[in-house]
Structures are given as C-alpha cells and as structure tokens.
TORDRENDO-999269 format. One record per residue (C-alpha): x, y, z; residue in three letters; residue number from 1. Coordinates in steps of 0.05 Angstrom, whole numbers. Example, Ala and Ser with C-alpha at 12.3 -4.5 7.8 and 13.67 -1.06 7.14 Angstrom:
<doses>
{u 246 v -90 w 156 res Ala n 1} .
{u 273 v -21 w 143 res Ser n 2} .
</doses>
This chain:
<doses>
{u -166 v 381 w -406 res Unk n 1} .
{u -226 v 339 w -392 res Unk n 2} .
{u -300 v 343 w -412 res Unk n 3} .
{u -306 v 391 w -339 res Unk n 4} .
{u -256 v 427 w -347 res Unk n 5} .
{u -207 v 397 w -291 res Unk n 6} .
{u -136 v 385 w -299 res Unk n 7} .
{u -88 v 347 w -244 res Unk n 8} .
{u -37 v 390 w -210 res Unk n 9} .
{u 4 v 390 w -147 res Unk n 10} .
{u 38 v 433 w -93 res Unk n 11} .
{u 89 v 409 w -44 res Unk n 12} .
{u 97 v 450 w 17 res Unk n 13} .
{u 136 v 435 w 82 res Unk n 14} .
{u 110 v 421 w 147 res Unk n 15} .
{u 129 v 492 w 170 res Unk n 16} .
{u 81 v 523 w 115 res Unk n 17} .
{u 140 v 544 w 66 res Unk n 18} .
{u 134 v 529 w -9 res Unk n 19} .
{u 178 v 476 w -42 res Unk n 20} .
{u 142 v 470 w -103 res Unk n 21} .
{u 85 v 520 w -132 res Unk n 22} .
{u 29 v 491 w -169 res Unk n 23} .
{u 48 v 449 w -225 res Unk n 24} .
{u 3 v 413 w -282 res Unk n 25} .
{u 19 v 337 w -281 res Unk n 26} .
{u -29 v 318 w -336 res Unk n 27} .
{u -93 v 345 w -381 res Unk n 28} .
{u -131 v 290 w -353 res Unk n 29} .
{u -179 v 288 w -284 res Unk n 30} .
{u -162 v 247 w -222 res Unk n 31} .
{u -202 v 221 w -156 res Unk n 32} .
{u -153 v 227 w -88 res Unk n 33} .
{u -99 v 180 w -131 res Unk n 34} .
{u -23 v 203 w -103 res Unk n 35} .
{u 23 v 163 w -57 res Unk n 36} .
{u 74 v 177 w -23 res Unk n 37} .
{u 146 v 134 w -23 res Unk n 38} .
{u 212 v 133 w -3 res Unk n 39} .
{u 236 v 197 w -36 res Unk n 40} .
{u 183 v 225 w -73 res Unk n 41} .
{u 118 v 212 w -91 res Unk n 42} .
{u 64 v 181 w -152 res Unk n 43} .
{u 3 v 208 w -180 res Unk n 44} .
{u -39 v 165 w -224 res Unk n 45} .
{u -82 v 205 w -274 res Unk n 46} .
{u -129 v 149 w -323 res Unk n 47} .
{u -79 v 95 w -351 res Unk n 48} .
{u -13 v 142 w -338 res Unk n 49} .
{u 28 v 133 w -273 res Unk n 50} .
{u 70 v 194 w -258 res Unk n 51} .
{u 136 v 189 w -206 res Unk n 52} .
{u 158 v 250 w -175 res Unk n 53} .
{u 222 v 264 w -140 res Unk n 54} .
{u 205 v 304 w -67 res Unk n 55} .
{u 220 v 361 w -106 res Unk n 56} .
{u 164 v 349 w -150 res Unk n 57} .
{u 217 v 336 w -211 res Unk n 58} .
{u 186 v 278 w -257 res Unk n 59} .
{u 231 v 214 w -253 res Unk n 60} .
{u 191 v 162 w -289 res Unk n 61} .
{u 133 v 142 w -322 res Unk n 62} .
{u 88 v 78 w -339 res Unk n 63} .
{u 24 v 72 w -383 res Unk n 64} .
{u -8 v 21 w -340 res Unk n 65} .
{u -56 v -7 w -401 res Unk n 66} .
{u 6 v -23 w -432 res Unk n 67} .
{u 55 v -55 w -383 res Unk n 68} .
{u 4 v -94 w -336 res Unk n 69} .
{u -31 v -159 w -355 res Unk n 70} .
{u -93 v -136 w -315 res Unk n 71} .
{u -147 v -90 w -363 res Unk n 72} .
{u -163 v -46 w -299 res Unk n 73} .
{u -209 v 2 w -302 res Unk n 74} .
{u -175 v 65 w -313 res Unk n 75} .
{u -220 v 124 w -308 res Unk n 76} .
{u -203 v 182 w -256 res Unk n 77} .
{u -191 v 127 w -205 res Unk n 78} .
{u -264 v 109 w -168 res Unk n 79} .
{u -252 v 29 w -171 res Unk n 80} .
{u -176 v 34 w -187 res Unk n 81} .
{u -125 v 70 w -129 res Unk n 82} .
{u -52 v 81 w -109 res Unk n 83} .
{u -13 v 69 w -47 res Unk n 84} .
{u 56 v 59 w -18 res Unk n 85} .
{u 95 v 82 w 44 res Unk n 86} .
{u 146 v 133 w 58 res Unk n 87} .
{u 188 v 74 w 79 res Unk n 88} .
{u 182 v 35 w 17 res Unk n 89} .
{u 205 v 46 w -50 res Unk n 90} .
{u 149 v 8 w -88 res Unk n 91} .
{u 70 v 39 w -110 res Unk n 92} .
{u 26 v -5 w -108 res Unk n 93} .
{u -42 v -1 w -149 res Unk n 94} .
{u -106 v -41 w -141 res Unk n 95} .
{u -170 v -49 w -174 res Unk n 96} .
{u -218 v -81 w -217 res Unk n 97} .
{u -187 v -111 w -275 res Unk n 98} .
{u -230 v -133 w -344 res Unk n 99} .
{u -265 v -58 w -326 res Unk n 100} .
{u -328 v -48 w -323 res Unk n 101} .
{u -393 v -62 w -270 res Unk n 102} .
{u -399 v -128 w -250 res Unk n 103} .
{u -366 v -196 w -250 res Unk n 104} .
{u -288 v -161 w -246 res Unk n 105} .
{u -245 v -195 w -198 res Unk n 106} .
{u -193 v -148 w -160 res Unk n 107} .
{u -112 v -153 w -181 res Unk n 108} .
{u -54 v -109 w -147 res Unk n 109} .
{u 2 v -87 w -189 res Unk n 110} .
{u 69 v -65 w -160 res Unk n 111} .
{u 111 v -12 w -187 res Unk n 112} .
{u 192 v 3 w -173 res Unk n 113} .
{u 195 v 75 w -157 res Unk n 114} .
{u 269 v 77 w -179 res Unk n 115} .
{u 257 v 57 w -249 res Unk n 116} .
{u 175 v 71 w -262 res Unk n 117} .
{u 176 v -4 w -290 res Unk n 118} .
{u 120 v -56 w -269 res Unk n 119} .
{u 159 v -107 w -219 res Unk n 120} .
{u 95 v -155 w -187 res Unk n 121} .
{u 30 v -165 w -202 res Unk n 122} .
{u -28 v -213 w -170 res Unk n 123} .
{u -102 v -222 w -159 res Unk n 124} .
{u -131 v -206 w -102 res Unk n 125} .
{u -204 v -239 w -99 res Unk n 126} .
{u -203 v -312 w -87 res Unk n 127} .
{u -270 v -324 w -108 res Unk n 128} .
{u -311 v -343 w -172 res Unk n 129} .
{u -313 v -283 w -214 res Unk n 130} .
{u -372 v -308 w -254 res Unk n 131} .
{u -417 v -297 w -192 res Unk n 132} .
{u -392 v -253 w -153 res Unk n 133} .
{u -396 v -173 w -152 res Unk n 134} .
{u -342 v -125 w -131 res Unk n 135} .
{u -335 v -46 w -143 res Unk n 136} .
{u -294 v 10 w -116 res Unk n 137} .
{u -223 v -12 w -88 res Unk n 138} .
{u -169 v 27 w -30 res Unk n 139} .
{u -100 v 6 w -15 res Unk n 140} .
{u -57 v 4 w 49 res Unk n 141} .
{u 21 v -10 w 47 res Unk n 142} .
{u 61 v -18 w 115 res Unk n 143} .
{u 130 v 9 w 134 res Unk n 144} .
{u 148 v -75 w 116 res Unk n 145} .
{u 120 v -70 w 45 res Unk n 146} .
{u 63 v -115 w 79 res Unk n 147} .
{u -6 v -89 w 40 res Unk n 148} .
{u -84 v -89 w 47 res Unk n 149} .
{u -138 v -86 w -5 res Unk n 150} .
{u -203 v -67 w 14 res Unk n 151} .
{u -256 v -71 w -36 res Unk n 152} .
{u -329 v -72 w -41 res Unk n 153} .
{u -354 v -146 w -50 res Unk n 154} .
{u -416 v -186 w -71 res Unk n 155} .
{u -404 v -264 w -60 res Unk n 156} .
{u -470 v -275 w -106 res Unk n 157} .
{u -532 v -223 w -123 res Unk n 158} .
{u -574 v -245 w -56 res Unk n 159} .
{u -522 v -207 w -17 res Unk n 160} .
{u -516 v -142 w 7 res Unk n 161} .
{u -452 v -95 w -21 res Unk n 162} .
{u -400 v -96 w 38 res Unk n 163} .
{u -331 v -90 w 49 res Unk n 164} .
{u -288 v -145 w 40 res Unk n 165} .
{u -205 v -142 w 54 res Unk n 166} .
{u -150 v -184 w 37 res Unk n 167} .
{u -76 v -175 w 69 res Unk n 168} .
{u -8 v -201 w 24 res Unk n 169} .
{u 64 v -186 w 23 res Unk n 170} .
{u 116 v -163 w -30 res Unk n 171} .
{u 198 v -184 w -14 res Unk n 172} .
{u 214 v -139 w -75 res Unk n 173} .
{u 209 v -204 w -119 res Unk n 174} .
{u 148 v -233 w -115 res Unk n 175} .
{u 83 v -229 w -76 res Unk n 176} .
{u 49 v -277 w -20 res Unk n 177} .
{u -12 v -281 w 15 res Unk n 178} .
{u -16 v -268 w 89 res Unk n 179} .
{u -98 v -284 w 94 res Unk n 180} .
{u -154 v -309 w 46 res Unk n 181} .
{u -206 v -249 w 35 res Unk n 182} .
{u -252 v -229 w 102 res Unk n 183} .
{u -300 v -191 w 116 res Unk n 184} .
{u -270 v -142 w 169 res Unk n 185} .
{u -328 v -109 w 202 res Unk n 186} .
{u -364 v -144 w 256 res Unk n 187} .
{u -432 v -116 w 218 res Unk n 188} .
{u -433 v -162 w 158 res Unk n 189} .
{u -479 v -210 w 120 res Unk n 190} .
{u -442 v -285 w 137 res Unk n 191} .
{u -487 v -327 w 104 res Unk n 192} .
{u -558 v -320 w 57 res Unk n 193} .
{u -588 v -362 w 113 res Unk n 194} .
{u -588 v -286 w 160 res Unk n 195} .
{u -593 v -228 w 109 res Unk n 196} .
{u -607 v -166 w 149 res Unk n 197} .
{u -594 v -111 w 100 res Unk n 198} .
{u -530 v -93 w 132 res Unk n 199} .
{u -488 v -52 w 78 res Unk n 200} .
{u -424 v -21 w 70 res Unk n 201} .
{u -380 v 8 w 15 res Unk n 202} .
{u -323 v 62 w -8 res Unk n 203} .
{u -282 v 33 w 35 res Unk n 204} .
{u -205 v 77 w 58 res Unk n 205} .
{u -159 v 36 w 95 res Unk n 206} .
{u -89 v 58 w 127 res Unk n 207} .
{u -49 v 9 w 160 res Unk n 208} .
{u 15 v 6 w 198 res Unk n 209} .
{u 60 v -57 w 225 res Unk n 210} .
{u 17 v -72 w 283 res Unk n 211} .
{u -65 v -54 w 258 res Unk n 212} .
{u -105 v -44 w 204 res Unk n 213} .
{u -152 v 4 w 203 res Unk n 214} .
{u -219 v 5 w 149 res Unk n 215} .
{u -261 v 63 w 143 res Unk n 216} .
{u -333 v 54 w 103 res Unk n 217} .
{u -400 v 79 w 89 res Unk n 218} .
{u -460 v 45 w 109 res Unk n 219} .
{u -518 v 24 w 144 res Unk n 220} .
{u -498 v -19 w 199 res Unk n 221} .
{u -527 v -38 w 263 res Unk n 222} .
{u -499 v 13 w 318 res Unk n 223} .
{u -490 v -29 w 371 res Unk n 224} .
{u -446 v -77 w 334 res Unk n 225} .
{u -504 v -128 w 341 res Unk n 226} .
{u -506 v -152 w 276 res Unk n 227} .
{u -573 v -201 w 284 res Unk n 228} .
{u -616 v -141 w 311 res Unk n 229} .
{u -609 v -115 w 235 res Unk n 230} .
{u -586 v -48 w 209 res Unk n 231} .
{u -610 v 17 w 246 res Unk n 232} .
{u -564 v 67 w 225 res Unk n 233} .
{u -586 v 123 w 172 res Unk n 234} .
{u -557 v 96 w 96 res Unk n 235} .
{u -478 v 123 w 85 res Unk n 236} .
{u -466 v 131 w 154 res Unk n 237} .
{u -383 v 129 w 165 res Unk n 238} .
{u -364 v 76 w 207 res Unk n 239} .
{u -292 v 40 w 216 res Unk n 240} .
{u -262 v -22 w 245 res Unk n 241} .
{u -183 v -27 w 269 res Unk n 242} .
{u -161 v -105 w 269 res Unk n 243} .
{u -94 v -135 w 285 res Unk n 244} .
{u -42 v -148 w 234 res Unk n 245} .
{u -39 v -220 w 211 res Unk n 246} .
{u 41 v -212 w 209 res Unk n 247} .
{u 47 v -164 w 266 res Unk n 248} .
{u 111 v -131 w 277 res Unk n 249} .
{u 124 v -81 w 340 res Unk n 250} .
{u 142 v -24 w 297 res Unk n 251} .
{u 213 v -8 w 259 res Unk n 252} .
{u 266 v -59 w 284 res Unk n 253} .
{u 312 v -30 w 342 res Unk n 254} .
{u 391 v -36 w 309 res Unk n 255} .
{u 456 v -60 w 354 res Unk n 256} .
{u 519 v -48 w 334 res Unk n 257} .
{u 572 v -83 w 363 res Unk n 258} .
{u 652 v -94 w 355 res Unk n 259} .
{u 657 v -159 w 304 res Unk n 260} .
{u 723 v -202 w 300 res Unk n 261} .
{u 777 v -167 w 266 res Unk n 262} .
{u 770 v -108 w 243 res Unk n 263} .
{u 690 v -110 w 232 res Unk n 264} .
{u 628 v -83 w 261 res Unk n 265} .
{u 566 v -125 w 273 res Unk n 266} .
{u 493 v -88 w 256 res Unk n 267} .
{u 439 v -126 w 288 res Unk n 268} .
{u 354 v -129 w 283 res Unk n 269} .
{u 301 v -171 w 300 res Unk n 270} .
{u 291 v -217 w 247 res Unk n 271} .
{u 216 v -213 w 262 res Unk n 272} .
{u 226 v -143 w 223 res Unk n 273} .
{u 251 v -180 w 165 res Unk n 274} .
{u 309 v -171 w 109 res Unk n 275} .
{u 335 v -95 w 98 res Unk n 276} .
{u 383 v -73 w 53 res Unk n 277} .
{u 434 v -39 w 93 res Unk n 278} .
{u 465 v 35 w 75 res Unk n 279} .
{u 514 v 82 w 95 res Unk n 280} .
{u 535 v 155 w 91 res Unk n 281} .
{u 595 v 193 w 105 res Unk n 282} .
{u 559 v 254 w 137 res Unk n 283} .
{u 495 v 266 w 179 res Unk n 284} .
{u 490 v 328 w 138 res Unk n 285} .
{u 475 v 330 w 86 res Unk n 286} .
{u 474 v 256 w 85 res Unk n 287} .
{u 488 v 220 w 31 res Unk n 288} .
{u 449 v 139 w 45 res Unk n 289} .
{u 473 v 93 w -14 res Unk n 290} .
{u 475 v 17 w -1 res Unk n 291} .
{u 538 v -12 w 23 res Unk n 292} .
{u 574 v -54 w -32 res Unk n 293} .
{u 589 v -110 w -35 res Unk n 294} .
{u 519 v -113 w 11 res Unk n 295} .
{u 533 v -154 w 71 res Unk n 296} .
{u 501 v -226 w 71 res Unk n 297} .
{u 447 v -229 w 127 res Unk n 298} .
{u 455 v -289 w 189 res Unk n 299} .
{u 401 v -310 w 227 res Unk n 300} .
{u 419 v -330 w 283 res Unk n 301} .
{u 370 v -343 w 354 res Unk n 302} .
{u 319 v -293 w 328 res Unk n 303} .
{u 371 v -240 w 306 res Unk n 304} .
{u 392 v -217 w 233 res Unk n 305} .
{u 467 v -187 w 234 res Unk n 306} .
{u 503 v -166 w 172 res Unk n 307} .
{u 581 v -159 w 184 res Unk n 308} .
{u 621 v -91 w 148 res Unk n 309} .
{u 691 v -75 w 153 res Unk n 310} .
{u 718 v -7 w 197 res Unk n 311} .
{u 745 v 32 w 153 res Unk n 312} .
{u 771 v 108 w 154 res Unk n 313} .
{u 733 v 163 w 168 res Unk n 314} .
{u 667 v 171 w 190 res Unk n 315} .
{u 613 v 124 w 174 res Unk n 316} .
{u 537 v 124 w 190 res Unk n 317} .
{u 489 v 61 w 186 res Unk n 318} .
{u 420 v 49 w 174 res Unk n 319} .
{u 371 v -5 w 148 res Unk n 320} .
{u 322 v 14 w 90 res Unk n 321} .
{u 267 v -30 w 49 res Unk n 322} .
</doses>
C-alpha cells in the first residue's frame, strides 16, 4: 500500500451489467487511468510493473519495465508514462518520458507481446534536440492496424508556450516505422517565436481509429480557431481536434472467399488493410480461432492480398486477425 493509502484493483463486468470478475487487488502500489485493453484480455501498469490479464481477469504475464526496456521512463503512478493497445491487436504499447524526471526527457514507445508479457519493439518518439527542448505528460492511441499516436506535451525551447505536440508510427509485429515527423495538431498553436500569443495546451488524451485521430487537451486557446487574435479562453479549458489518418484505411478489410483450383479456397482483402494472419475454427460456438498451419503465404496481386487453404472435411470457419 502506498503513502495514501490506495491500492490498484479491478472489476470486469459485461455489457449487460452481470459480474465476471469481483474486485480483485492487482498490486500494493497506486496507478493514474493506466489499463488497456487487447485482443483477449487486458494490461494494467502499476509504477515499473506491467500486469497481463486474461478477459477473465486471470494473470498471464508479467514484465518489470525498468528492467527489460532500454528507456529509464519515468515510472511513478503513470502522469508522464501511459498504456494503450486495441481490442484488435495483441501488442500494449507504452509511452513516455524516458531519463525521468522534469525537463530535457525526450519521449520513447515501448511495445509489449500480450501472449508472452516480453518486450518486442521499442523507439523514440521526439525528433528533436533533447538538450533544448521541454516535454511532460504523454497519452497513447493504437488503431485496429497496430498503426499508433503519441501525444505529448512539448516545448521546442523555453520562449515557447507548453502545447500539444503528436507524432503517428506503425508496428508490423517486428519492428516499428514512422508514418509523420512530430506536429503540432491543433490549429491554436505557437508556429514560430516570431508570433507568441500565449496560446497553451496540455494533458493531452487521444483515441484513434483507421480513418481519424482524435486529441483532446486542456488549455487556453483562442475560441474562434483564430490563432493570431491570441488566446481568449479561461486557462484549462477542454478543447479537441479530429485530423485525418496519415495511412488511412476505410475500416476492417471486407474478406472474399472464392473456389481456388483444385481442391482449394481463395480468402481475399484489400491489401490497403495490410498483412493478417489468417485463422480458423471448427465451430461458431464456442469457437475455437487458432492460426491455420502451415499459414498460407500472402499474393498481392492488382490491389488484392489472397492466401490459398485446402477444403478439407468438416466444417471450417475463416477469419483474419493482427
């Protein structure tokens, strides 16, 4: 138990209101709004400990994050250092300060496998000099596509105003790439010292999905999204922006199936969506998804990913998963 007395716990109830899981102590320690939500369960990050859940709340995995990360983040109850993920994906992914501490600390991202609790990826995320710039709290964003955003509050040099700055990258389960240099995402922002205004923003949330990106803030902004008339909003006022994914994809990939040579069937995507790993189960329910082995090689051909399984007996149901 901490200095005040607050533990972390959880509860997992169903959408109709039943109980699945009564309250349950994760860990002595306190946290601030750090739990994500994956493909099959869930994480909650208390100080340097990551906890993975199965969706029946039974504890799978778990990673000291001091130890298995090259990044010193800044591992209190989680103000500058947060969790995310997507049902869809089977990855958490944690941003933050690294070398701890006010000031000078650049932001890094560190992927985790869900499956195993081991670190997989890790990266920075500022692409500026960290000797003169500022940042402080961090929020993370992961997409159906394991496509993320970190938001984080940014100081090029001293002269400017705290605001929000964002950066978007992309994880293939291997390594990670980046889809845009850091930006400032809200129309009211300081772009140069040559206009300081006093426009101000900070404790940034973001939540994202294949198409948008959405950033919510405090600040003190100008209301009419005029940013040269200066700020005239009251200080911490909550204001967000929605912008267009850099590597926008029209939602979860529509899948063909279609009588191959031989005895084969065809299951075809957009290859916009990008690579899946395909699965199976005999049964709708309960259903039983595994990956199909040996997995299918992928073929792009004219736009369109197919992957090629033999018919065999009995029933079999399809379906693509990241």
């Amino acid at each position: 138990m901490d200095s005040d007395n607050e533990v972390t716990t959880f509860v997992i109830i169903k959408p109709d209101g039943s109980l699945v899981k009564g309250p349950t102590l994760v860990d002595t320690g306190d946290i601030w709004d750090n739990m994500a939500a994956f493909r099959g369960g869930f994480a909650i990050k208390v100080h340097n400990l990551l906890y993975f859940y199965d969706n029946n709340g039974a504890l799978q995995h778990t990673n000291d994050i001091k130890a298995s990360s090259a990044f010193a983040y800044n591992l209190d109850r989680g103000d500058d250092t947060r969790i995310g993920s997507d049902i869809r994906s089977s990855h958490v992914y944690l941003a933050g300060r690294s070398l701890g501490g006010q000031g000078h600390s650049p932001v890094a991202v560190s992927i985790f496998d869900s499956t195993t609790g081991a670190l997989v990826a890790e990266a920075p995320v500022t692409d500026t000099d960290s000797s003169v710039s500022f940042t402080e709290r961090t929020s993370v964003a992961v997409d159906a596509l394991d496509r993320f955003c970190v938001a984080y509050v940014f100081q090029p040099t001293s002269d400017f105003q705290p605001q929000v700055a964002a950066r978007v990258m992309s994880f293939d389960g291997k390594s990670i790439s980046y889809l845009t240099h850091s930006f400032f995402p809200f129309v009211n922002s300081e772009s140069s010292l040559t206009n300081v205004t006093g426009l101000k923003t900070a404790a940034p949330n973001v939540s994202m999905t294949t198409q948008q990106i959405c950033i919510a803030a405090k600040g003190t902004i100008n209301s009419t999204n005029n940013p040269s008339g200066g700020p005239d909003t009251s200080s911490e006022t909550t204001v967000y922006t929605v912008i267009q994914h850099p590597a926008a994809v029209a939602g979860a990939p529509k899948i063909t199936a279609s009588k191959g040579t031989g005895n084969t069937l065809v299951i075809s995507w957009a290859a916009e969506a990008g690579a899946f790993t395909l699965q199976s189960t005999p049964a709708v329910s309960p259903t039983s998804w595994n990956p199909v082995t040996p997995q299918p090689p992928i073929v792009t051909v004219g736009g369109v990913n197919s992957m090629t399984v033999p018919i065999n007996a009995g029933q079999s149901y399809f379906r693509l998963a990241k």
